[in-house]
Structures are given as structure tokens and as C-alpha cells.
RODO-705519 format. One line per 4 residues: number of its first residue (from 1); their letters; for each residue x negated, y, z of N, C-alpha, C. Coordinates in steps of 0.05 Angstrom, whole numbers, plus 5000, padded with zeros to 4 digits. Each point is the difference from the previous one (the first is absolute). Layout:
BEGIN
NUM = a = X:Y:Z:X:Y:Z:X:Y:Z ~ ...
***
This chain:
BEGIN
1 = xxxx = 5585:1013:3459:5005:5028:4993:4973:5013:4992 ~ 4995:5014:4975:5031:5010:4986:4993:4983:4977 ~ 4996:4977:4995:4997:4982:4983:5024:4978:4996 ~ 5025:5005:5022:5019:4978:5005:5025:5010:4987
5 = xxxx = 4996:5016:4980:5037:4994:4982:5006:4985:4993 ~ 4981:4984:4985:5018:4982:4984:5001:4977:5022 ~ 5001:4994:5026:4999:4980:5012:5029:4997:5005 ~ 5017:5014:5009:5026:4995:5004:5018:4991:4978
9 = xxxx = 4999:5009:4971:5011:4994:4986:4990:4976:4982 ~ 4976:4993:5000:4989:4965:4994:5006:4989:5013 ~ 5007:5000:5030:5013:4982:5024:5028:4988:4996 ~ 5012:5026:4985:5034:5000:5002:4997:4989:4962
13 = xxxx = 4991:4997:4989:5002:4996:4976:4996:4980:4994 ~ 4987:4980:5010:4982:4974:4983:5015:4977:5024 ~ 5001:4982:4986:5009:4972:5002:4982:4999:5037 ~ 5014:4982:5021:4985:5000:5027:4977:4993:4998
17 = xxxx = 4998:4971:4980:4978:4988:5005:4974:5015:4984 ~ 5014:5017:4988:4965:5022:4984:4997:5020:5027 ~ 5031:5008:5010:4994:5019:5023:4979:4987:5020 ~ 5008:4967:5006:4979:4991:5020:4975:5011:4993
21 = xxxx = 4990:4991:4975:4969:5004:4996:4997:5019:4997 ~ 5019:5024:4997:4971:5022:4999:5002:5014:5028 ~ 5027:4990:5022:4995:5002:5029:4967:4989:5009 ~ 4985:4987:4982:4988:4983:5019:4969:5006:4984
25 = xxxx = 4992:4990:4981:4980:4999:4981:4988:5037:4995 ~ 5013:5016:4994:4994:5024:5002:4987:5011:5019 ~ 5007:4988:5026:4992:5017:5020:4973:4986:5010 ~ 4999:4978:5009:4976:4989:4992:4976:5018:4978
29 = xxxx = 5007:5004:4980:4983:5013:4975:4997:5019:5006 ~ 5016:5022:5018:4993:5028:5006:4972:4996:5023 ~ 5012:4982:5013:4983:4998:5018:4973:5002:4995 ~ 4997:4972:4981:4977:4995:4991:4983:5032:4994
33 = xxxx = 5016:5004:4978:4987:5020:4990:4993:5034:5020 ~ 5012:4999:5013:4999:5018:5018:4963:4993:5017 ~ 4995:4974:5008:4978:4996:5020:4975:4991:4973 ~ 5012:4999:4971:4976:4998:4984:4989:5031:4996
37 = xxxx = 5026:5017:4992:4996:5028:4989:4992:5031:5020 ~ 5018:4985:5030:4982:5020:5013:4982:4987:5031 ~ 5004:4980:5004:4981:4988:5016:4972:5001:4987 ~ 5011:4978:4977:4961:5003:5002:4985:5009:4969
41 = xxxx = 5026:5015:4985:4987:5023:4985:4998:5028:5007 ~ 5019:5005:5015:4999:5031:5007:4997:5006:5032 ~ 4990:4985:5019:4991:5003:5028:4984:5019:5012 ~ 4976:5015:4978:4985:5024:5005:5031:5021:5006
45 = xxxx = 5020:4999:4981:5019:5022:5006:5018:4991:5011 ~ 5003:4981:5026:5019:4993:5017:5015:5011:5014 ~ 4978:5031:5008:5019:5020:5017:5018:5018:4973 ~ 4993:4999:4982:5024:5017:4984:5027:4979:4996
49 = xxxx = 4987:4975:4988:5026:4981:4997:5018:4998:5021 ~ 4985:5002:5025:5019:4997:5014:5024:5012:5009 ~ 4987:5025:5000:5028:5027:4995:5017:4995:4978 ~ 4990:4991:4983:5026:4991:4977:5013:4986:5014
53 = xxxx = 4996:4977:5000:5009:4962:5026:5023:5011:5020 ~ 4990:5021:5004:5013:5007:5031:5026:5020:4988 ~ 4986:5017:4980:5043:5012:4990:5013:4977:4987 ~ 4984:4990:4989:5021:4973:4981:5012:4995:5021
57 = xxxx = 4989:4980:5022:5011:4980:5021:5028:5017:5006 ~ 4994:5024:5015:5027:5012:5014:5021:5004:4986 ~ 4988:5007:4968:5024:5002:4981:5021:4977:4996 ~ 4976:4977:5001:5011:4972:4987:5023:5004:5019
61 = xxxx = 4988:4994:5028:5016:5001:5027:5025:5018:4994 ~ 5001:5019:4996:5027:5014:5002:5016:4998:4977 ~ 4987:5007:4976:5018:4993:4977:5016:4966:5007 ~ 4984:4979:4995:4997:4973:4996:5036:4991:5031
65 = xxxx = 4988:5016:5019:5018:4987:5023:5031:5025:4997 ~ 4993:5019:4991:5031:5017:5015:5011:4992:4965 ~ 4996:4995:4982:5007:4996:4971:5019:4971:5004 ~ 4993:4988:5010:4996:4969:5000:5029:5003:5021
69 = xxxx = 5005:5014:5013:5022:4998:5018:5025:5000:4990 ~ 5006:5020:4974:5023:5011:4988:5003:4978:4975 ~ 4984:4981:4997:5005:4974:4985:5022:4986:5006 ~ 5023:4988:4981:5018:4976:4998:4989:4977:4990
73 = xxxx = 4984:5011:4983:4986:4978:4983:4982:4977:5014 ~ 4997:4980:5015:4974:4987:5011:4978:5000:4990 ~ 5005:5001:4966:4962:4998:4986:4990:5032:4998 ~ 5025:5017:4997:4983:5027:5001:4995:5008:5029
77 = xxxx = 5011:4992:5025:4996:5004:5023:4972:4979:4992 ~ 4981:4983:5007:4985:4974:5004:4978:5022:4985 ~ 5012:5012:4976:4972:5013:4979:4998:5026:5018 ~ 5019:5023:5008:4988:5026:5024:4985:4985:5029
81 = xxxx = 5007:4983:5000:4995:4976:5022:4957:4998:4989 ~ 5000:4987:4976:4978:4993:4991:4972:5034:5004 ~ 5021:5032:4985:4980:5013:5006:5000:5002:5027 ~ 5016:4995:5016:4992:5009:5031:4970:4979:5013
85 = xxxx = 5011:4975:4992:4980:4985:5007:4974:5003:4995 ~ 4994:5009:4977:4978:5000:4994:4982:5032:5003 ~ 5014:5020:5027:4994:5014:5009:4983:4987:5020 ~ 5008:4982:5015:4990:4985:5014:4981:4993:4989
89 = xxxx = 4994:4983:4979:4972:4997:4992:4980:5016:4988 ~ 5007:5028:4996:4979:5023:5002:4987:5004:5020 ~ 5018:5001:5021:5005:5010:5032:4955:4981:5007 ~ 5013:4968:4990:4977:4998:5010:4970:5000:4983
93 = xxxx = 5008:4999:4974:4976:5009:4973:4990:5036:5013 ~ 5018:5010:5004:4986:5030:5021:4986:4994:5021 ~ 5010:4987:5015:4990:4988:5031:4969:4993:4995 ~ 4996:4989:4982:4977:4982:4989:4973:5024:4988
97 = xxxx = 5016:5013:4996:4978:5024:4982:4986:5012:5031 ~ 5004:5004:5012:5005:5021:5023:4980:4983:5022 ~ 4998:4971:4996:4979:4976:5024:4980:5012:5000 ~ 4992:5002:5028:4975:4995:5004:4972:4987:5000
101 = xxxx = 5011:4980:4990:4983:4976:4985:5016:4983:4986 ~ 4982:4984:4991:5016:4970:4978:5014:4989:5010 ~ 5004:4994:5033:5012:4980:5012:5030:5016:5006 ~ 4998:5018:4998:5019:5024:5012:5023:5007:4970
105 = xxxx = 4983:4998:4980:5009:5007:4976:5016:4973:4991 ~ 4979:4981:5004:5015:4968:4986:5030:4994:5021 ~ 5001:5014:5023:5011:4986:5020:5027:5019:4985 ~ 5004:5031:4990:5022:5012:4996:5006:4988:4968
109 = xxxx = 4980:4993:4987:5005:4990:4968:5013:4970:4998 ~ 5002:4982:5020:5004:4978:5008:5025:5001:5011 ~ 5011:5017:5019:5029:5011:5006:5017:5000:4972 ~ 4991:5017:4977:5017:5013:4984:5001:4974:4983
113 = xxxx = 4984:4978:5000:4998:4980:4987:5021:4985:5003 ~ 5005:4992:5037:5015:4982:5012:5024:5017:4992 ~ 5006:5021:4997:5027:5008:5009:5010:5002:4964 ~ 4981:5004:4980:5015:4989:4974:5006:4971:4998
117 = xxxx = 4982:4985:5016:5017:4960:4988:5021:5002:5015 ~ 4993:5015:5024:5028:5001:5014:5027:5011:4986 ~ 5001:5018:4991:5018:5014:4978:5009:4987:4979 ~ 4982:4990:4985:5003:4980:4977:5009:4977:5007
121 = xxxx = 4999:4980:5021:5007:4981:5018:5043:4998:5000 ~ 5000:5028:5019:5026:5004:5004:5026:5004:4987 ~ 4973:5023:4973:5020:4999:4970:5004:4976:4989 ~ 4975:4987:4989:5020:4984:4992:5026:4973:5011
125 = xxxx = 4996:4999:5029:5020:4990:5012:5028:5022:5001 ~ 4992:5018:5002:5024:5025:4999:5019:4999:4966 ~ 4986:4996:4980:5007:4991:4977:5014:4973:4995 ~ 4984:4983:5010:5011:4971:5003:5022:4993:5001
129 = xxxx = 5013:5022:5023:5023:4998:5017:5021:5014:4968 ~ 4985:5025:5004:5025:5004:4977:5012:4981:4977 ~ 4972:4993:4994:5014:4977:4977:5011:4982:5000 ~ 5001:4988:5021:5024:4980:5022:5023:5013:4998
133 = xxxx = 5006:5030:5000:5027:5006:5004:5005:5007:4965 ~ 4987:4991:4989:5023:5010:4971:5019:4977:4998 ~ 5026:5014:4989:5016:4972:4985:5011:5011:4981 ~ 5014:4981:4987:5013:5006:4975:4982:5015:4980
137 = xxxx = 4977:4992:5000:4988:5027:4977:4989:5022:5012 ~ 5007:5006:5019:5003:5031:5012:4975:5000:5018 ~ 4985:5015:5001:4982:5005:5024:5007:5016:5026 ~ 4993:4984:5021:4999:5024:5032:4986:5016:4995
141 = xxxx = 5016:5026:4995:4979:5025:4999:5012:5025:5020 ~ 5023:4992:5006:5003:5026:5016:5006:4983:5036 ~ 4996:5018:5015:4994:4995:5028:5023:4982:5008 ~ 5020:5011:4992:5031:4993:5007:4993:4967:4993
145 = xxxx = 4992:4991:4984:4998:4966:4994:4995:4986:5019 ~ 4982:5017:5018:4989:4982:5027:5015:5004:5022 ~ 5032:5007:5005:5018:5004:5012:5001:4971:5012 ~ 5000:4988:5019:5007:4978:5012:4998:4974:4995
149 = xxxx = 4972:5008:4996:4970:4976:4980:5008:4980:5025 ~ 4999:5010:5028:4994:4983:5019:5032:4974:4998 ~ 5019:5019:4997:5018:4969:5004:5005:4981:4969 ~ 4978:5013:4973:4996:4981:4980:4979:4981:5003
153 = xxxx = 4976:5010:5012:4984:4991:5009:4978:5008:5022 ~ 5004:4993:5026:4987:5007:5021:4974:4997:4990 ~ 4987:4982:4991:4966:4985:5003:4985:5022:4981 ~ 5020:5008:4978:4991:5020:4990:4994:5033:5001
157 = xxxx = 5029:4998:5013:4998:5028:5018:4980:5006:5019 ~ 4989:4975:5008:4981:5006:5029:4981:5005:4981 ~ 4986:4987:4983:4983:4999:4981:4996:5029:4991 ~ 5025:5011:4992:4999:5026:4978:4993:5030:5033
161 = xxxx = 5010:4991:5026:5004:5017:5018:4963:4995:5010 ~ 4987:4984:4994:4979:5001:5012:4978:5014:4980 ~ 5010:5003:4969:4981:5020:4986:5002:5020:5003 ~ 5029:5005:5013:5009:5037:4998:4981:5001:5022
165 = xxxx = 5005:4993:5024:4982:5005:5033:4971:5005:4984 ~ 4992:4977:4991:4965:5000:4990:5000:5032:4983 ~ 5014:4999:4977:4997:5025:4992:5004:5030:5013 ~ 5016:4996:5015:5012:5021:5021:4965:5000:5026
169 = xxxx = 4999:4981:4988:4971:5000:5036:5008:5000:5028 ~ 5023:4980:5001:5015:4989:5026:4976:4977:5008 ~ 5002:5002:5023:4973:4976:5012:5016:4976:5002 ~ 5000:4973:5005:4969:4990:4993:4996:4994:4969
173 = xxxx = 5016:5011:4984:4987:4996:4968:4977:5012:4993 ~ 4992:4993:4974:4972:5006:4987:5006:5025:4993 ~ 5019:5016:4997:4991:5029:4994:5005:5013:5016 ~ 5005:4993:5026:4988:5015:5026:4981:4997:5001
177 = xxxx = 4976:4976:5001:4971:4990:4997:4992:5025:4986 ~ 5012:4992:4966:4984:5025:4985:5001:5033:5007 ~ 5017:5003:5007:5005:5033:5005:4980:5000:5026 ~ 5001:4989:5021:4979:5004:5028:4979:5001:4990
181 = xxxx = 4990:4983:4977:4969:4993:4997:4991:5032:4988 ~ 5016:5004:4977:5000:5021:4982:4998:5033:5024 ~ 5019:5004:5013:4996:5022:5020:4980:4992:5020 ~ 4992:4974:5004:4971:5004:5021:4973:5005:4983
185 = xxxx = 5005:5006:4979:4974:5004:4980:5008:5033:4996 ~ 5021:5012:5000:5008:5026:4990:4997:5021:5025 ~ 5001:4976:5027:4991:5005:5027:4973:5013:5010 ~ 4990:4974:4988:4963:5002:4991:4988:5018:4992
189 = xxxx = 5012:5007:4979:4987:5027:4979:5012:5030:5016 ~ 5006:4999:5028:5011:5021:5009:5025:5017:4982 ~ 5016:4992:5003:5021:5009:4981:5024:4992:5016 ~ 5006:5010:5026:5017:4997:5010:5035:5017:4984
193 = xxxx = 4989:5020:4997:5026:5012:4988:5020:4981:4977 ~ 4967:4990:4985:5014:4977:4978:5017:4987:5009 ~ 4985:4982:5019:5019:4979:5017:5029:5006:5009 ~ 5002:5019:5001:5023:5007:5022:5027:5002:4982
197 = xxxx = 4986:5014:4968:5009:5015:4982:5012:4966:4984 ~ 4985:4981:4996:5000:4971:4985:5024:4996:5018 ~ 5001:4998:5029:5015:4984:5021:5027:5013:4996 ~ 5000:5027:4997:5033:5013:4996:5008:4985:4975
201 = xxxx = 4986:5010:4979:5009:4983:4974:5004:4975:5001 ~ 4995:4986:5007:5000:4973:5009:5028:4988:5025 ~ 5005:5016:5015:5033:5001:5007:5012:5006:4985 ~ 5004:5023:4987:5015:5012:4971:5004:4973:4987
205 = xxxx = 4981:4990:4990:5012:4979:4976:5009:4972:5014 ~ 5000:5000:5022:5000:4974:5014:5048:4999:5000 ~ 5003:5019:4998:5028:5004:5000:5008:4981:4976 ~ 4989:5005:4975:5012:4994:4971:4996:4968:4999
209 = xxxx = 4981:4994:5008:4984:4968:5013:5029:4977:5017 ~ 4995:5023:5024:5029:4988:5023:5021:5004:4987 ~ 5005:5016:4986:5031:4998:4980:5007:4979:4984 ~ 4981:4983:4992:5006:4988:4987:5002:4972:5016
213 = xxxx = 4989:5001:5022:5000:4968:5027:5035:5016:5010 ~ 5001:5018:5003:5025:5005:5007:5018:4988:4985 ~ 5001:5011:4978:5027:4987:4970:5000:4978:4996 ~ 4980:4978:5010:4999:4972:5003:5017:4990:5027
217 = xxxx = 4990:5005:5014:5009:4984:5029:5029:5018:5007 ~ 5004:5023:4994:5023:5018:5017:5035:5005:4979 ~ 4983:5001:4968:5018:5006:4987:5012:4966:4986 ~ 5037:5010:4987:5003:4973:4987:4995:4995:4965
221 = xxxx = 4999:4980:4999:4985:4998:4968:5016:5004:4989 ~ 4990:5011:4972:5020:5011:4977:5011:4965:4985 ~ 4980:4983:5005:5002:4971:4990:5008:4988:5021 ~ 5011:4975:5008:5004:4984:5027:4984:4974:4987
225 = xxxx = 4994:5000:4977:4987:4973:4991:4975:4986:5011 ~ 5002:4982:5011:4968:4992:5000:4973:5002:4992 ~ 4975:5009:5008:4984:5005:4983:4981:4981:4986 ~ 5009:4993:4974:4983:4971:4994:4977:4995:4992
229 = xxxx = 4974:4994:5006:4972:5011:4991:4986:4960:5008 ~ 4991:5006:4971:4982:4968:4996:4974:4997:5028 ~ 4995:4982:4994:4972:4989:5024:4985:5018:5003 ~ 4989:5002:4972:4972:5014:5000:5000:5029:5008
233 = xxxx = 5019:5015:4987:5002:5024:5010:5007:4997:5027 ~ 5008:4989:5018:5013:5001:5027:4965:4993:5007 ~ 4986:4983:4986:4970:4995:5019:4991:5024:5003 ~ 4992:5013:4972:4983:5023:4996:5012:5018:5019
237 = xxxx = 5025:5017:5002:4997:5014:5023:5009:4995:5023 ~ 4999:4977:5002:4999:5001:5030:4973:4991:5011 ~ 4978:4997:4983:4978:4998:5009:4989:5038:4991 ~ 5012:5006:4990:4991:5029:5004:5016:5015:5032
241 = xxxx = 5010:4997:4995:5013:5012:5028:4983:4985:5028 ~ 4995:4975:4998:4988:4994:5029:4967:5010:4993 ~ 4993:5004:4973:4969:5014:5008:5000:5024:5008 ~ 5029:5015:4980:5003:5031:5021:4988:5001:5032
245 = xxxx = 5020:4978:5015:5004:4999:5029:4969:4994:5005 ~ 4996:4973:4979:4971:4991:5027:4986:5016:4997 ~ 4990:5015:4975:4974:5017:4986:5002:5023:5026 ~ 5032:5007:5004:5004:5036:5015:4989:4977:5037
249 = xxxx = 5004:4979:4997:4993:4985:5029:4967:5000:5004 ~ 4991:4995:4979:4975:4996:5003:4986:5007:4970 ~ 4988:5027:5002:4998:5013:4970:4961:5006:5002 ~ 4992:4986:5021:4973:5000:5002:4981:4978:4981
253 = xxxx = 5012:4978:4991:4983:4984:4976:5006:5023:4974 ~ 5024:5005:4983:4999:5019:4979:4979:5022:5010 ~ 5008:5012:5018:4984:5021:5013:4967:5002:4985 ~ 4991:4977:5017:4985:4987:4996:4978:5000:4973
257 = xxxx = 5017:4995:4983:4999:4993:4969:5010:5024:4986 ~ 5001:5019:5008:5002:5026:4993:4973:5019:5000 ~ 5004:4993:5030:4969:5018:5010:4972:4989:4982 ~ 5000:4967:5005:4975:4990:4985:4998:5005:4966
261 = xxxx = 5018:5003:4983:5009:5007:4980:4985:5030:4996 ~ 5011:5022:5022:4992:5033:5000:4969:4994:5001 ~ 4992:4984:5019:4970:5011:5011:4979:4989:4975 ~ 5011:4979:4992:4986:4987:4974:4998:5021:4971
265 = xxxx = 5024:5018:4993:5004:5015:4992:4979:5030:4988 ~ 5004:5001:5043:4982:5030:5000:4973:4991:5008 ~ 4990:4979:4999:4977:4994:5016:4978:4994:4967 ~ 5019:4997:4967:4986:5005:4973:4994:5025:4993
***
């Protein structure tokens, strides 16, 4: 926000597998450019940017999560889904302006880092899934498709129920990791109100998330057919789904490689 119109309707418009990539590759690039253009070109004016950082974030937060609720659609829900998330990664690009030293600063810029691969990670397993459910020509695009995924296919349903949790920031997934890391940096910078303000928003959208683990396991499918999906795609996400789990189990090596990444960064 207020840069995210056209995000919902490129989501709902383009073929899944263009939707995957620009779920994924974009946000990465914001990133980037965000810690070239005001990290370490514009850091003399850190305390003004950051008051910018800080209305974006809440906006992202509110627009991005109560928008995202009144969705049928899964890809335009996934895209109000996308600006919410990346409220979260202001949350900690602000955090970072605000350190008291390098170590303090790399430690909140290193948060916002982890919690975009994290993001990008989940999308594109969250996409994955959809493209498993097209048939006949037709794409899964509205919620209703994922109506009783679990008795077409359990392995997948668990699969598709463990990105919503990650994205939702249910523990022990990786975007519980990311969201803790991100509010103990937003913590840091004394900004408790933020926190509190991120954490409501953050139940708010956690509903639209569980709605959809609900319409899998509770509701019956509009299809009774089997869900038939070749090797490879059955490898790829289900090795995305168990890094969800292990990464949100043990998110201290990425961590890790986040932070050394920041400090290398701000230390040119």
C-alpha cells in the first residue's frame, strides 16, 4: 500500500504458473531494492523514512488482511494475502532504522529478510497446490475447489494445510519463526504499540488462512475423483512442506545466513 492495485487483479488474471512467479521473484526485488535505496543510500534520513515504513506497514496490515477476508477467489485472496505480508516486512526495514548500533540494526534487517524467503517459500508451495487442482482445462481459482481436498487427497491436503498455518503464523511452522523474529526487532526499536497493532492484524487474517484448512478436511468435494499428480511434482512439494516444518523447527541456520548477509551489508 498504496502501490498494490494492480496486485489482485494480475493474480486473478494470468495463467497460475506466471501467478507463481511473480508470487515469488518480485518480492525478493522489492526487497533488494528497499536495503540498496534506503539502507545504505538514504540512512543519514532514517528517522524520516521511517515514519513513512511505519504508516505503510499498518496500512499494508489493515487493507492487505480485512480485504483478503471477503475473497472467493484463492489467487485474489493469496494477492490481499501478499500486501498484508509484506507489512510485515516493513515492520522490520523500520525496526532497523531506529538500532542502536549495527548489530541491533543488522539483527531487525535480517528478520525482514528471513520472513520474505519465508513468504516466497510458502507461495510458491501455496500455488503449487493450486495447479494440482486444475482439470479439464479449468483452473482452481475459487476457494470452493478446495472443498474436501482431504478425502481426494490426504498427503496433499496436509501439505496445502501446513502453508496456510505457516502463512497464518501457527507454530511450529516457518512463518511463525518469521513473524516472532520480525516483532522481536519491532520490540527492539521500542514500538510496542506496533507490535500489538501487527499481532491484532495478524489474528484478523489468520481466519481467511484456517478457512481454507477448514474446506479441506471438514467440507465434501465438489469432485470425488482422485487427485492425480506425477513424481516430481509430488517431490517438489512435499519437500517444500517438510522445510516449512523443519525451517519453523529450527529456523536458527537461515537465521543465521540472514543476519551474516545484513552485517556484511551495513558493515560497506
Amino acid at each position: 500500500v498504496p502501490f498494490h492495485m494492480w496486485v489482485p487483479d494480475v493474480y486473478q488474471g494470468s495463467p497460475t504458473a506466471v501467478t507463481l512467479l511473480l508470487g515469488g521473484a518480485p518480492k525478493l526485488a522489492a526487497f533488494a531494492i528497499f536495503i540498496r535505496l534506503l539502507v545504505e543510500g538514504l540512512m543519514p534520513l532514517a528517522h524520516d523514512w521511517q515514519q513513512m515504513l511505519m504508516v505503510l506497514a499498518v496500512m499494508s496490515l489493515a487493507i492487505g488482511n480485512l480485504t483478503a477476508i471477503a475473497q472467493t477467489n484463492i489467487k485474489r485472496m493469496l494477492a490481499y494475502s501478499t500486501i498484508a505480508q509484506m507489512g510485515f516486512v516493513l515492520l522490520g526495514l523500520m525496526s532497523g532504522s531506529v538500532g542502536s548500533d549495527s548489530s541491533g540494526a543488522a539483527s531487525a534487517y535480517s528478520s525482514a529478510m528471513f520472513y520474505v524467503v519465508t513468504y516466497v517459500m510458502t507461495t510458491l508451495g501455496s500455488f503449487g497446490v493450486i495447479m494440482l487442482l486444475a482439470r479439464a482445462g479449468f483452473e482452481a481459482e475459487e476457494l470452493s475447489d478446495f472443498k474436501g481436498l482431504s478425502k481426494r487427497s490426504p498427503w496433499f491436503a496436509a501439505v496445502m494445510s501446513i502453508l496456510m498455518f505457516s502463512l497464518a503464523g501457527v507454530p511450529p511452522m516457518m512463518g511463525f519463526a518469521a513473524k516472532f523474529s520480525v516483532l522481536q526487532a519491532v520490540l527492539g526499536a521500542g514500538q510496542l504499540w506496533l507490535t500489538v497493532v501487527a499481532v491484532m492484524f495478524s489474528l484478523i487474517g489468520a481466519f481467511y488462512y484456517l478457512r481454507v484448512v477448514k474446506m479441506m478436511w471438514f467440507d465434501e468435494p465438489k469432485d470425488g475423483a482422485p487427485l492425480l499428480v506425477n513424481t516430481d511434482m509430488r517431490v517438489v512439494l512435499s519437500l517444500n512442506g517438510v522445510l516449512i516444518v523443519g525451517l519453523g523447527l529450527f529456523p536458527g541456520s537461515l537465521l543465521n545466513v540472514c543476519l551474516t548477509a545484513m552485517a556484511k551489508t551495513l558493515s560497506t
